[in-house]
N, C-alpha and C positions, 0 to 999 in steps of 0.2 A: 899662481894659477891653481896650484892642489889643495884642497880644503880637505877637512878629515872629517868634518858635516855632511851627510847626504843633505841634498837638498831637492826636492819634486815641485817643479810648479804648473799650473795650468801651462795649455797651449797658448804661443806669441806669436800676432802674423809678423813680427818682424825678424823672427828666426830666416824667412827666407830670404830676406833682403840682407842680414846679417852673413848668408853664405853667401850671396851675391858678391861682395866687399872682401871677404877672403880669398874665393874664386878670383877676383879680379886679381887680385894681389900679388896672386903666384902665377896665374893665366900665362899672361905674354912671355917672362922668363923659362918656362916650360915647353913652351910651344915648338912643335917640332919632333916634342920627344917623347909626351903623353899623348893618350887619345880620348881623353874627357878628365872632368871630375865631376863626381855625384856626393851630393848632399844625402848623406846616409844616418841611420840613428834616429830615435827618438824626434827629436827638431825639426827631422825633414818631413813629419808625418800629420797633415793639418788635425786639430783635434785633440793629440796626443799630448799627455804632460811629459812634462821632462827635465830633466837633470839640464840647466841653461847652458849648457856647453853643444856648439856645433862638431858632429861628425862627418869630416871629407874623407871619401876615397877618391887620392888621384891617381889616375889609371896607361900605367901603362902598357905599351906592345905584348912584351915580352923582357925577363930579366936582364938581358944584354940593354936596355937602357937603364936601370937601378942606377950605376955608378953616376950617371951623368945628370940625372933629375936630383939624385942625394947631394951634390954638390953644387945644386943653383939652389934646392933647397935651404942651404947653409947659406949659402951669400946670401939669402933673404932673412938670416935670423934664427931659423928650425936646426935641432942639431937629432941625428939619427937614436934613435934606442932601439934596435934590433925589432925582432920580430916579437918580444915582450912573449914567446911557447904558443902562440900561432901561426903556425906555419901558412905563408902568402900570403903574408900580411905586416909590412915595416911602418913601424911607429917613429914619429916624429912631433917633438916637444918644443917651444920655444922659452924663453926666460921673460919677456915683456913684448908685445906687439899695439903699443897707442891705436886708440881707433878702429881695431879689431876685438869683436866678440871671444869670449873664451872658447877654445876650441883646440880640438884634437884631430890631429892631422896623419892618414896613412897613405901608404904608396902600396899598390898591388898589380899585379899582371893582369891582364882581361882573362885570365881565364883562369886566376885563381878562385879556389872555390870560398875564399872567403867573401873576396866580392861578391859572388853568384850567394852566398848567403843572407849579405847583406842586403842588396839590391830585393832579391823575393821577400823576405821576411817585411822590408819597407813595402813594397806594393801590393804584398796581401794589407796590410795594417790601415794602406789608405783605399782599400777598396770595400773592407770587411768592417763594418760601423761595431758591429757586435762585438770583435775581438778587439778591437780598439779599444772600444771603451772599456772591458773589463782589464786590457794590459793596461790603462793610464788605473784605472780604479785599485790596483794591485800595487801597479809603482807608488801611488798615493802614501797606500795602505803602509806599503814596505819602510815608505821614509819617514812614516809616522813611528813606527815600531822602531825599526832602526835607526835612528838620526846619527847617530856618532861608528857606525858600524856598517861597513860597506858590503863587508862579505855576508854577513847575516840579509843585507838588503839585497842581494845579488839573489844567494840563495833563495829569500822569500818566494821572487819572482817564477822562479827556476821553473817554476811546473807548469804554470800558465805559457810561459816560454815553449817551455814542449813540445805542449797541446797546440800550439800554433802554430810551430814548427814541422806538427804530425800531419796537421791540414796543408803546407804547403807542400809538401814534401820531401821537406829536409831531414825528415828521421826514418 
């Protein structure tokens, strides 16, 4: 699944139907113990280019479910990698999933602020044509310049991030 290539491409309508299919996947095995999952990132934003990997956050209660969703998550394949120095926010990777889109999968509390991050910065992106377009025009840009260099692409974006960031009110 990890490439050491950035890779940017236009908007896919089948990125939705692609989280549709991983959603389902963990859906019913969870059920009980989460309270949604949102299609977050790049993918979930029509319009928007992107790095073809889907972003789930699946969302639970409160941390007193972690332990129980981390290990139906494993029975489906995903194995934990911590919070990767974001705090409210656990990552989870798999080795091969047939049939399933590349995608990167977290678990976070409903009231962590990373979700509340995520969630705003995606609904400003699908409401704001303007910002959109120049954060796909920049991601472009980034994986033109950087192709082999992730951090340099990360960085590129960085300040257009901000400024978007400054409007929704996350800084």
């Amino acid at each position: 699944m990890k490439s050491t290539r950035v890779r940017v491409v236009s908007y896919e309508a089948r990125w939705k139907e692609e989280f549709g299919k991983i959603k389902s996947y963990i859906e019913k095995p969870l059920e009980g113990f989460i309270v949604g999952i949102e299609h977050v990132g790049s993918t979930s934003v029509k319009g928007l280019s992107a790095k073809p990997v889907i972003d789930l956050d699946v969302i639970i209660k409160d941390r007193g479910k972690f332990e129980t969703v981390k290990d139906r998550l494993e029975s489906l394949g995903y194995f934990h990698e911590g919070d990767q120095g974001i705090a409210g926010r656990e990552a989870f990777r798999y080795k091969n999933m047939p049939g399933l889109m590349a995608h990167h999968l977290y678990v976070c509390a409903k009231d962590s602020e990373e979700l509340r991050r995520h969630l705003i910065f995606r609904d400003h992106l699908r409401v704001h044509k303007g910002d959109r377009e120049r954060y796909s025009a920049v991601k472009m840009e980034a994986a033109e310049k950087f192709p082999k260099d992730r951090e340099q692409y990360t960085k590129y974006k960085s300040a257009v991030i901000q400024e978007i960031y400054r409007k929704c009110g996350l800084l």
